[in-house]
N, C-alpha and C positions, 0 to 999 in steps of 0.2 A: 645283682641280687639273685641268690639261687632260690629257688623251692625245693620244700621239701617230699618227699614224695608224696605225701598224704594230700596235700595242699594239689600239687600236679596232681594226683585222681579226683580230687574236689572240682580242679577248672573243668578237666575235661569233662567230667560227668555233666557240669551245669552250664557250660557253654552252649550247647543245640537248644535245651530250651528257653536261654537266653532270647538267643536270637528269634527264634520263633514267637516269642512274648513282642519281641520290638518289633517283628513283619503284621503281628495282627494289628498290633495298636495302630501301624499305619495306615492299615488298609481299613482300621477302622473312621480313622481321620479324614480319610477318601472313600467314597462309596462308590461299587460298583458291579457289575454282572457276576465277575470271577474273586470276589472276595469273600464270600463265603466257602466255593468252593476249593479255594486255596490256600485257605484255614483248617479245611479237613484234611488237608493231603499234608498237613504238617504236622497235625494231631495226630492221624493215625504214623503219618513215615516215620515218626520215630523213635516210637514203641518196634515198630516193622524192623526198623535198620539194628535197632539193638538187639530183636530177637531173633532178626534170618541174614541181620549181618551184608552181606554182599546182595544177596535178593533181594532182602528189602529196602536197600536203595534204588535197584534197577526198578523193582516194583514202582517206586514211589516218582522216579525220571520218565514210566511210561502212563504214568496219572498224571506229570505235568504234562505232557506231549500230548493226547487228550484231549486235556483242556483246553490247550491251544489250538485242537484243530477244531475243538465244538464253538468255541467262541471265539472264529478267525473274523469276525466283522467286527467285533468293540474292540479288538487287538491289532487292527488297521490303521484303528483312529486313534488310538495311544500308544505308539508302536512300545517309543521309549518306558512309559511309566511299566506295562505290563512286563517290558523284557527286564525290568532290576527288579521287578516282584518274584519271577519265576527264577531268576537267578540267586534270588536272596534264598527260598526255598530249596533249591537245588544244595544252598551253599550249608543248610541248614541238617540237610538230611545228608548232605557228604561228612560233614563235623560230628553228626552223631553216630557215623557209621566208624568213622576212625579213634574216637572216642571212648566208643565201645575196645577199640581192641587197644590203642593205648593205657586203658583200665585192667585188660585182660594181662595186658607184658608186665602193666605195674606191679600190678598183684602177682604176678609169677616171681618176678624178681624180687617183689619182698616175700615171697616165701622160699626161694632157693637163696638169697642171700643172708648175711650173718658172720657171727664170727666162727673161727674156727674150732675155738674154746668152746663154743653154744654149741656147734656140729658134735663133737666127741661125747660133750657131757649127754646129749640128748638121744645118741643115736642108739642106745641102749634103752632107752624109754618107748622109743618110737619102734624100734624091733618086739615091747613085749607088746606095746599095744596091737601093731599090724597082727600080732598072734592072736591076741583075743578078738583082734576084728576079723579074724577069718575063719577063726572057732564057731565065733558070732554069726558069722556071715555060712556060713557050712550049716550050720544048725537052722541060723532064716530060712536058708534056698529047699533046707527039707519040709519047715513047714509049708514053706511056699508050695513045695509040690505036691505036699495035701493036700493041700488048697487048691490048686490046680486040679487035683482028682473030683473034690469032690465037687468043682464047677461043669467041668465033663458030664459028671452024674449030672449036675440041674440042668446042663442043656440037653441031654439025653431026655429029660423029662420035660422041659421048654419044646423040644422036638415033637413029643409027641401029642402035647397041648397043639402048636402049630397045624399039624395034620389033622387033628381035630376039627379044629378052627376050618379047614380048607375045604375037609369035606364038608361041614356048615355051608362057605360058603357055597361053594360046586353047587348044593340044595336051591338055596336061596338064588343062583343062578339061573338053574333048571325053571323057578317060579316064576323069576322076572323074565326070562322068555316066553314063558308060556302066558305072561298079560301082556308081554306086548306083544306076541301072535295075536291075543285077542281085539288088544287094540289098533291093529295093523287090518285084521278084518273091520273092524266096526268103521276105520276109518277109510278104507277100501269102499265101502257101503254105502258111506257117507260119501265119498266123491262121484262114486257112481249116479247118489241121487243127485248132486250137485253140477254134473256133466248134463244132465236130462235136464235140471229144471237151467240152467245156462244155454242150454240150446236152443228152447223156448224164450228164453230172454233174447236172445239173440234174432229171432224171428220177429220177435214180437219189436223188440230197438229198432227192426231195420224197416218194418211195418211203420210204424211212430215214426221213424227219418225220413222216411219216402212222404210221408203224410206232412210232417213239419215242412219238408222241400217247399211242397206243392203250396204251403198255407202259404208261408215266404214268397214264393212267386206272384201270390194274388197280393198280399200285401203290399209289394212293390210296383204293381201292376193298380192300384189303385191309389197308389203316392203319385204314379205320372201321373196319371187319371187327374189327382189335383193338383197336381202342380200345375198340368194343362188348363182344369179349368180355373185355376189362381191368373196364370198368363191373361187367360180369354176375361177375366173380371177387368183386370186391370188394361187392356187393349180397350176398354168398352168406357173405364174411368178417362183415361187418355184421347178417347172419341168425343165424351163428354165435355173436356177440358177445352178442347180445338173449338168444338160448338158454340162456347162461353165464348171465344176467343175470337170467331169472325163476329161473333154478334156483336162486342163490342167495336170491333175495327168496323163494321157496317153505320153502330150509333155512331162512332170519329169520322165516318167520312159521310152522314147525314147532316153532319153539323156542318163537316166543312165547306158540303155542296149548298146549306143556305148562307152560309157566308160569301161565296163564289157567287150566287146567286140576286145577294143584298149589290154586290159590289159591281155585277152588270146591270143591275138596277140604276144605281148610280154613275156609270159611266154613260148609259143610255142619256140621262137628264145632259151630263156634260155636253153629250157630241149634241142634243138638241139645241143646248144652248148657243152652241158653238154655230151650229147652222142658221140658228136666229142672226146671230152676229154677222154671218157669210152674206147672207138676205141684204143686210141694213146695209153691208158695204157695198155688194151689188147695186142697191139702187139709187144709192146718191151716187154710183158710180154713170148710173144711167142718166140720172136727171143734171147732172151737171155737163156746161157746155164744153166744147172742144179746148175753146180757149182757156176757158179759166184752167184744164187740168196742162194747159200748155205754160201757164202761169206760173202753176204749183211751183213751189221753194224746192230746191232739192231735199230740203229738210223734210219737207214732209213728207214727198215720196221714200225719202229714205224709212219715216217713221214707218209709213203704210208697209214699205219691203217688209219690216221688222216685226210689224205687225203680223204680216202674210206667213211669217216664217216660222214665226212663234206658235199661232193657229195649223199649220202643216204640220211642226213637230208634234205637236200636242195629238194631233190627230192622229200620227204617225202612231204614235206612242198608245195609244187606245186602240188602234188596230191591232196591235202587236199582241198586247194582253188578253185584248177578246180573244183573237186566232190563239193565245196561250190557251187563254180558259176552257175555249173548243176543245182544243185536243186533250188538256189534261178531264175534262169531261165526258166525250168520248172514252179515252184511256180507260175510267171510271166506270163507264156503262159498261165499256168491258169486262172489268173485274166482276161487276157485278151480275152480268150473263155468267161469267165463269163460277161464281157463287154459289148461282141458282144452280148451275148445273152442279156442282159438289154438294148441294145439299137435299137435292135432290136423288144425288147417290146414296147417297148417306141414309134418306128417308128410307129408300129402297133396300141397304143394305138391312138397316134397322127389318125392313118388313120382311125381308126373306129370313133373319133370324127363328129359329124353331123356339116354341112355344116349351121347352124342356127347361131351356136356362131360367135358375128362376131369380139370376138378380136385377135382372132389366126389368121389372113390372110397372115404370112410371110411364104407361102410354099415355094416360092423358097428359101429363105433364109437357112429352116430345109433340101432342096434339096440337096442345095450346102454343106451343113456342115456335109451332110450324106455321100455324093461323097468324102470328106475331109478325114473322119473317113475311109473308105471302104478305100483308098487308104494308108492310114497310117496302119489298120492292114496288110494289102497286105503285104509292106514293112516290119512289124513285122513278120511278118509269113518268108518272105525270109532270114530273117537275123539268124530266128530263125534254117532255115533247114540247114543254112551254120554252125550256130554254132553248131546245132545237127551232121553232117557230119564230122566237125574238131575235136567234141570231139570224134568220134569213129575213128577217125585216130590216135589220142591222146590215147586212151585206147589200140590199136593194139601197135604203139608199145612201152609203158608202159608194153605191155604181155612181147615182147622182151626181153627189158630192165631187167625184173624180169628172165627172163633164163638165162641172160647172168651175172644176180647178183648172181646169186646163188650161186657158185662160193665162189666170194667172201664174202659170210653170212658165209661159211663154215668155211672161215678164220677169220673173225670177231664174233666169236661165242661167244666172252668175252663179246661184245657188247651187249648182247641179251637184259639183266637185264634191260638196260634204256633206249633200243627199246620198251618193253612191257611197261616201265611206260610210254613212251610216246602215245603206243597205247593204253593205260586204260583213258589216257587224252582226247584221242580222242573220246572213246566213250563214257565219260563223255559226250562233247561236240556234239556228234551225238546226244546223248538224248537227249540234250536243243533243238536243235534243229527239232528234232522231233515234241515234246511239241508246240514250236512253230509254226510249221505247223499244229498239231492237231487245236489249238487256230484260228490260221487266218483262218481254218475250218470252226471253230464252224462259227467264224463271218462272212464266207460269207455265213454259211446256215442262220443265223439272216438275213444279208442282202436281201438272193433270197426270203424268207418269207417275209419280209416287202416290196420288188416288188411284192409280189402275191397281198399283203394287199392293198395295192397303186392298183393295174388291178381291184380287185375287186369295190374297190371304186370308180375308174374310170367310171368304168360300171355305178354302180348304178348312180351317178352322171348324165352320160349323158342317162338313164332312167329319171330323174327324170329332165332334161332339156328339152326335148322332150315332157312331162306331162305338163311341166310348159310352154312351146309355145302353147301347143292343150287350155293350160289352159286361157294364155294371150289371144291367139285368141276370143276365147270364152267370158271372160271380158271386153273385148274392145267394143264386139259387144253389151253385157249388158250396158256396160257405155253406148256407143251413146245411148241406149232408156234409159237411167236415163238422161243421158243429156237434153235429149223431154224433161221429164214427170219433170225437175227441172225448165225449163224453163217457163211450164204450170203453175207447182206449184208457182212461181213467180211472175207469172201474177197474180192467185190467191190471195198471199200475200200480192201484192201490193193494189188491190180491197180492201181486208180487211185490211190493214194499212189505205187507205181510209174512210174508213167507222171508224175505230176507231179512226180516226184525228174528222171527224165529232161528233162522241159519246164523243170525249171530248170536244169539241166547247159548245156542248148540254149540258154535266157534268159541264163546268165553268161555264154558263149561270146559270143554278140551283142552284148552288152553291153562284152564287151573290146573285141570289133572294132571298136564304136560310140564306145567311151572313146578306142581307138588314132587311130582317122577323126578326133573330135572335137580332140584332142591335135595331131594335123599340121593340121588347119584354126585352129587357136587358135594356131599357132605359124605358120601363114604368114599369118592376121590380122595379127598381130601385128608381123611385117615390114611386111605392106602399109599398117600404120598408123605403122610409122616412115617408110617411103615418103614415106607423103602429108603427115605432120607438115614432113619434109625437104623435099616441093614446096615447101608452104605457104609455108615459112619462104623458100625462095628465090624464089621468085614474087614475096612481099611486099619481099624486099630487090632486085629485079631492078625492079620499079615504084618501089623509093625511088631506086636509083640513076639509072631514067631520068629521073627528076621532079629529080635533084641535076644530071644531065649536061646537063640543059634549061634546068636556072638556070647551072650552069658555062658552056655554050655561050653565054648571055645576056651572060654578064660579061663573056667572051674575044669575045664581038661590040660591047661596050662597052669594051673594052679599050685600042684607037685613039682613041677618043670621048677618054679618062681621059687619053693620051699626049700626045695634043694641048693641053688643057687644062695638065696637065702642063707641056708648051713654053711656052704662052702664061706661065703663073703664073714659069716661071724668066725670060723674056725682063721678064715685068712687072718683077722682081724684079732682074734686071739694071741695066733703064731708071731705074729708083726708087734702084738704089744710086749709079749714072752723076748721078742728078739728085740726090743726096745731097752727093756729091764736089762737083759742081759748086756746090749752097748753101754747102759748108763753103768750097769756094776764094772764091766771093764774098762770102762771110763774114770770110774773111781779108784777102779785097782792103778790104772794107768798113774792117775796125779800119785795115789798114794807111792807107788813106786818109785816113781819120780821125785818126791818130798823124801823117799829114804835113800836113793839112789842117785844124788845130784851130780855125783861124781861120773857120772858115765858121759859116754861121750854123742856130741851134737849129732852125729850121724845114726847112732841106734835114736835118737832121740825123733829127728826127723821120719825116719822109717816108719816108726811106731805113729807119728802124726798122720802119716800117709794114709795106712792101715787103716785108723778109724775113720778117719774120712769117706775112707773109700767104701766102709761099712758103713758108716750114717748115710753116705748117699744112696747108698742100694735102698738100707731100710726104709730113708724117702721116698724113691721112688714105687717101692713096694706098697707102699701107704698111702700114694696119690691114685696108684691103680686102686687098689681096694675103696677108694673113697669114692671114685668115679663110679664105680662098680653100685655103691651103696647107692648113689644119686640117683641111676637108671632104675633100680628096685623101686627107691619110693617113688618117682615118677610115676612107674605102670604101676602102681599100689593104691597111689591116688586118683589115677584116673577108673581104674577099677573099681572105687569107693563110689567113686559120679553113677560111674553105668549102672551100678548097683542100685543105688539111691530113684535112679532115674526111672527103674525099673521096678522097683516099687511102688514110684508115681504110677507106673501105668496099670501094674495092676491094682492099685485103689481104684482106678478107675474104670477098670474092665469088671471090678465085681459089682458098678453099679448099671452097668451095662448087660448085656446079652445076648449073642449072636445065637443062630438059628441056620441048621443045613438045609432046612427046605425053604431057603428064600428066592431062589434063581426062581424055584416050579410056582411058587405067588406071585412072582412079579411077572411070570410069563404071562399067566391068570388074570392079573389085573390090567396087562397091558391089552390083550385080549379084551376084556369088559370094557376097555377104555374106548378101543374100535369101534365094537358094536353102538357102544354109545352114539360118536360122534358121529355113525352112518345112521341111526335113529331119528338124531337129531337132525342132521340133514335135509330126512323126508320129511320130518313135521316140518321144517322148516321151508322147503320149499312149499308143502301143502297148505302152510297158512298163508303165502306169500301169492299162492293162486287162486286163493280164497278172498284176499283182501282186494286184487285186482278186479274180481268180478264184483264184489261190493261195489268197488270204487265206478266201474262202468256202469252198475244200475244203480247207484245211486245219484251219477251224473245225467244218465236219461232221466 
């Protein structure tokens, strides 16, 4: 399937924004960082490619390279997706770059091709018109250079408006110097007072620092203060607690010792009873005769053994408990001397306490619970001498008792063996016992040691209460004259709070004027960089038009060169059709000849063929040169017509424009004002920035 050419200029024109239509919808389909920006680079590249051609694809391959390296962390993570995006663009702005010029050869080639018939008929048309276009075009270029004069004239007058303008500004300069000399003074003025009343701030902050130290110091110095006397409360709660503590251990072992008590009571009636019993066997032991106990059954003596052994054990066994109760008695009396003496300490310690603390005020409380104690050992103590008294009536006759046993151990001698084991039992159990008195020893030597620790500690304590009242005293009286000299300082601060409420009344004020100045120089910057953008731009088109008017000149000085040429290719082109005519009429003469001359012979016949030939192919090739000839004319004819045209464009556009020779000496001007400015701005800007710093320090003190 062929195309035709119209059809080939139709794809290639409409292929690139094909494709570009199908890369946005994609990346419309997918969102993401680089797809907006890679919509633009398609939108613009290729407008770009069709109008700079080779540039503007390079242009538009270092806009994708760019964005590849602006956003090389989302193009990490989609390696694939972003490299067919950037490719498809690439592939988009290569299509419209060759597109372009495949459109350019299309169209060249349908306007150099045709037939030959069309070439001849037309080249006589095309010859008168290229005449009137250059008649045309000779008469344009003269108005044009009227035109051209009389623009010269406006900018000669443009020129002199400019220097006008300049010495204006120059004026206008000379004034804004000389307000900001003034404001450079007033602001000079200003820091100078601002140094002086900063210097007294400074004395005075460090005066206030030294003063806050000190208050801090006492502050902390009366936090130990109470935390010490917090400790000494609570040592005193914890005294109190222990005091509870023996008192009840004292009421558990009051009770225990009348239970100990009741129960020597009770073993007392036993061992009497037992000795009644001793008595009764005694004396029928006596009043019965020899014989009869010679008589006795073994049985009975056996019972009596049994008897005997039973009343030993039993005895045995109340001894044992007694001597227990003794000691665990004694043991007791001890504790409770040891008692006396701790609380004794204790009253003592209470009484050397200083009359300063004042959370211990319950004397009579400690009075009455002393009077409590004092009459409950009392009563220990009596109960103690009745049971010391009982037990040594208990041991007297326990002596008896053993004389009167004697006797019968004499008799019972069989007995011995499992008397001794019960005595090895025993003093098994004396040793534990022992042991445990050695032990409740030790621990009430622990104990008396750790009342020493406690007296000593007490001491230091109420040393160290006594320091810390001379001490209180003493800081109290400190405070009252920090309390003054905070009050003064107060006064002080507020003065200079005052004055720094002023100094920023004064600092906003400046600061407008500074924003206002700032505001009219950022808005006449701001002209003067449209200004200079509008030189730019005509300077750059006043050097393309002279560089187009140089090649125009070139052409219109080759222009006669062209007409001449011209003359010669129509006269060729004359001569060639004159010599045309002429082969065709002796071409005609020829046949005619030949039609009256059949009779001649093949070889003149031949010769004569030869002949014309050999003239038709000259006049051929005479008439391909001259055609060729013809083609290179209207090529440079037509491209002449572009430049022409194009140069026209430019000056439409230059008369609505207007360059200006004094623009280098303004922009030296403004770049100048520019300076000044930003060293202006600089000092205001450090000046407020050391201004805000001192605020910032006294408004922190």
């Amino acid at each position: 399937m062929t195309l035709t050419r119209e059809k080939q200029l139709f794809l290639w024109c409409v292929l690139a924004p094909l494709l570009a239509l199908l890369t946005i919808s994609i990346l419309l389909v997918r969102p993401g960082p680089l797809n907006p920006y890679v919509a633009l680079t398609m939108v613009l590249g290729i407008p770009a490619c069709w109008y700079l051609k080779k540039w503007g694809f390079v242009i538009g391959f270092l806009a994708v390279s760019v964005l590849l390296f602006t956003f090389s962390s989302s193009w990490a993570q989609e390696k694939i997706w972003y490299s067919v995006v950037m490719a498809s663009t690439l592939l988009t702005l290569g299509i419209a770059y060759f597109s372009l010029e495949e459109a350019e050869n299309l169209v060249q080639e349908n306007l150099l091709q045709g037939s030959a018939e069309d070439v001849e008929k037309k080249e006589k048309e095309d010859l008168r018109i290229i005449q009137t276009q250059h008649q045309s075009e000779i008469s344009h270029f003269q108005t044009k250079i009227d035109a051209l004069s009389k623009e010269l004239e406006s900018y000669r007058t443009q020129c002199s408006d400019l220097k006008s303008l300049l010495d204006k500004t120059k004026s206008q300069e000379v004034d804004a110097q000389q307000e900001i000399a003034h404001l450079s003074q007033q602001i000079e003025s200003f820091r100078l007072d601002l140094e002086t009343k900063n210097l007294r701030d400074e004395h005075l902050l460090e005066e206030l620092l030294e003063k806050r130290k000190e208050v801090l110091e006492l502050r902390d110095q009366i936090h130990e203060k109470d935390v010490d006397l917090e400790t000494l409360n609570r040592e005193i709660v914890v005294l109190k607690n222990e005091l509870y503590e023996i008192q009840a251990e004292l009421d558990s072992k009051a009770t225990k010792d009348e239970r100990i008590f009741e129960e020597l009571l009770e073993n007392r009636k036993e061992v009497l009873h037992l000795r009644d019993l001793l008595d009764e066997a005694n004396e029928e032991l006596k009043n019965r005769p020899v014989e009869i106990r010679n008589s006795v059954d073994e049985s009975a003596l056996e019972d009596l053994k049994k008897l005997h052994e039973t009343n030993l054990d039993v005895y045995r066994k109340n001894i044992e408990t007694l001597e227990e109760q003794l000691k665990s008695s004694q043991d007791e009396a001890l504790e409770l001397s040891k008692l006396k003496q701790e609380i004794n300490q204790l009253e003592e310690a209470y009484k050397q306490r200083p009359t300063e603390i004042k959370y211990v005020q319950d004397e009579t409380a400690l009075a009455s619970l002393r009077e409590e104690y004092q009459e409950r050992i009392l009563a220990y103590e009596d109960n103690i001498e009745t049971l010391s008294h009982e037990l040594k009536a208990s041991k007297e006759k326990s002596q008896h008792l053993e004389a009167a046993m004697e006797a019968a151990r004499a008799e019972i001698h069989v007995f011995r063996h499992e008397i001794k084991r019960y005595q090895q039992d025993y003093d098994l159990l004396k040793n534990e016992k022992t042991l445990q008195s050695q032990q409740l020893e030790h621990a009430l030597n622990q104990l008396s040691d750790e009342n020493l620790r406690k007296q000593q500690m007490q001491q230091e304590l109420q040393a160290q209460v006594q320091a810390l009242s001379k001490n209180m005293s003493e800081k109290e009286l400190e405070l009252q004259g920090l309390q003054v000299l905070m009050s003064k300082k107060e006064q002080d601060l507020f003065n200079l709070q005052f004055r720094l409420d002023s100094a920023h009344e004064d600092i906003q004020k400046l600061q407008v004027q500074i924003a206002d100045h700032e505001n009219k120089q950022m808005h006449d910057q701001h002209v003067k960089n449209e200004w200079i953008e509008k030189i730019d731009l005509l300077i750059n088109e006043k050097e393309k038009l002279e560089l187009r008017l140089h090649q125009l000149s070139l052409e219109v000085e080759r222009l006669p060169v062209m007409n001449e040429e011209k003359n010669k290719a129509e006269k060729a082109f004359q001569e060639i059709s004159a010599e045309l005519q002429q082969t065709q009429q002796i071409l005609n003469q020829v046949l005619e000849d030949q039609q009256k001359t059949k009779a001649l012979s093949s070889s003149e016949e031949s010769s004569l063929r030869r002949r014309a030939e050999g003239m038709y192919l000259q006049l051929r090739e005479q008439f391909n040169e001259k055609s060729a000839v013809l083609d290179e004319t209207r090529r440079q004819l037509f491209h002449t017509q572009e430049a022409l045209l194009q140069l026209q464009n430019t000056l439409r556009e230059q008369e609505q424009f207007s360059t200006h020779p004094a623009v280098h000496e303004l922009i030296q001007h403004i770049l100048k004002m520019q300076k000044s400015y930003s060293l202006l701005k600089k000092q205001y800007e450090s000046e407020i920035g050391d201004l805000h710093e001192i605020v910032s320090l006294l408004s922190q003190s």
